[in-house]
N, C-alpha and C positions, 0 to 999 in steps of 0.2 A: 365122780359120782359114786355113791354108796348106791353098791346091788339091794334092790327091795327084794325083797322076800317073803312071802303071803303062803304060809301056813291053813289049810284047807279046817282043819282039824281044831284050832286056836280060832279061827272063825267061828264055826260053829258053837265054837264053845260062846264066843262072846253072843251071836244070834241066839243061845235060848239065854244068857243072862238076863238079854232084851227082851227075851218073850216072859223072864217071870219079874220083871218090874212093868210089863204090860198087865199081865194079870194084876200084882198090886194096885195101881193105878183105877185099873177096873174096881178090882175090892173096897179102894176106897170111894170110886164114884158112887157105887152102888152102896154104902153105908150113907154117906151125905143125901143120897135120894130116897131113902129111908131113915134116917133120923134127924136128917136137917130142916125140916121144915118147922116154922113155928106158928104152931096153931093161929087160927084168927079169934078163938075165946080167950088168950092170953089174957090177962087183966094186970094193973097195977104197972109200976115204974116197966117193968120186963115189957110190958106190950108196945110202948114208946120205943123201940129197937124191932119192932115186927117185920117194916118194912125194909128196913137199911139190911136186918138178917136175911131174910127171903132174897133180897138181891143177890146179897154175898152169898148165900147157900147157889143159887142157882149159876152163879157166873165160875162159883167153884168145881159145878158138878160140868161145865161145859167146859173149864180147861182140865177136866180129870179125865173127859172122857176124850176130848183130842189128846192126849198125854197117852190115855192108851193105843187107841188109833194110831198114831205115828210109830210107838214104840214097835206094835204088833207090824207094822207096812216093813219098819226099820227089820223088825227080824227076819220076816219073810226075804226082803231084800241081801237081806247077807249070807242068808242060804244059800241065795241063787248064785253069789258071787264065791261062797267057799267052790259049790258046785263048779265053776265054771276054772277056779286055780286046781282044784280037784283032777281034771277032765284039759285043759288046754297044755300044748306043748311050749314044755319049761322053758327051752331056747328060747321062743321066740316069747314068751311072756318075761325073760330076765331082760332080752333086747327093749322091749316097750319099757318095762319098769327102771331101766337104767337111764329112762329119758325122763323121768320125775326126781323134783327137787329131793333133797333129802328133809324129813319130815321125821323129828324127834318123838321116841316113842314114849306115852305115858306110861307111868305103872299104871296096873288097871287091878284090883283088888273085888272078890268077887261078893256078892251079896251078901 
């Protein structure tokens, strides 16, 4: 077994990367909910796409906004968890973690 080793500090860092692609997300929901909509006086070829757009603008603005919501849940959650490698004794968390697979680590490049 490869000792895991969890970084309090590298957490956090990665929970607010989560928290400003939460924001983004929001940014972008909140553009689409302000300039996606397409008027119903549309006229000409443009207005023939009125409805099929409205759909997509609105099914966009509901995976933007679960996209932030999870993102936001996700960084709150890994707070709690740098907190807790932060604050619990290392023996017995390198004992636990030595009983996990070993799990290749990505690069992770930041915003």
């Amino acid at each position: 077994m490869t000792h895991l080793y969890a970084d309090p500090d590298e957490i956090r860092r990665f929970a607010e990367a989560i928290g400003v692609a939460s924001g983004h997300a929001a940014v972008a929901r909140d553009y689409v909910v302000r300039y996606g909509d397409m008027p119903d006086d549309a006229v000409g070829l443009i207005s023939a796409a009125r409805g099929d757009h409205n759909r997509f603008a609105s099914a966009l603005i509901s995976i933007l906004g679960n996209l932030h919501n999870m993102l936001r849940a996700s960084r709150s959650e890994l707070l709690k968890v740098a907190e807790y490698y932060a604050t619990v004794d290392a023996e017995a968390a390198a004992a636990i973690d030595a009983t996990y697979p070993e799990t290749p680590r990505p690069q992770v490049r930041p915003w």
